[in-house]
N, C-alpha and C positions, 0 to 999 in steps of 0.2 A: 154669265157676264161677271167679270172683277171687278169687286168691291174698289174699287179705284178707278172705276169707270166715269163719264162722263155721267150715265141715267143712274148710277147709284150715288153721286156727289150730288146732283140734285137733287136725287129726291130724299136723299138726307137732310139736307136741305129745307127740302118742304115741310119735310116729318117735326121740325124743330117749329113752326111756328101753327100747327096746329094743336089746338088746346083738346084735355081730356080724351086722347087716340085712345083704342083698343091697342094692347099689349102686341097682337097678331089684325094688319091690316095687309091692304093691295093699293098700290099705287101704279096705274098703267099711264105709262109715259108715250109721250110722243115728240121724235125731235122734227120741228119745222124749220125754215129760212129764218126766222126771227131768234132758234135755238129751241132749249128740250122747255115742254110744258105739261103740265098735268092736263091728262084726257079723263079721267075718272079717279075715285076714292072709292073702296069699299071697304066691307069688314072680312074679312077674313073667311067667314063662315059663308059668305055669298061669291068666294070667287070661285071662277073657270080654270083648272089646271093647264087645259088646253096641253100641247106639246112638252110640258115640262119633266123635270125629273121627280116623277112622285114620289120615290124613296129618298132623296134628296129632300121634297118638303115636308115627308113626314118624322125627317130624321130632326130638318130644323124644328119643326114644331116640338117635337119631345123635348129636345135641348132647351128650346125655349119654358115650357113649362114645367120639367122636371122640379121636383123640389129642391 
């Protein structure tokens, strides 16, 4: 999904008014008739890859924490 998406503009969004976030979190979206809403928050450490591209978030995550 592009960073200029609908579920990534919210939930940048979201990410801006939660205080003290872990560095690496999950934010699983859900869009309803009323628009997109947060269905859960996790840390990062407790999420489900489920269908994704693992080498894609293991590449984010290095980039992220590289020194």
């Amino acid at each position: 999904m592009a960073p200029s998406s609908e579920v990534w503009q919210h939930a940048d969004q979201l990410s801006t008014r939660l205080a003290d976030i872990d560095k690496a979190f999950v934010l699983d979206m859900c869009r309803t008739p009323d628009g997109m809403r947060l269905l859960e928050l996790n840390p990062f450490s407790g999420a489900d890859l489920y269908a994704c591209d693992r080498s894609a978030v293991v590449a984010a995550m290095d980039a992220l924490f590289a020194p």
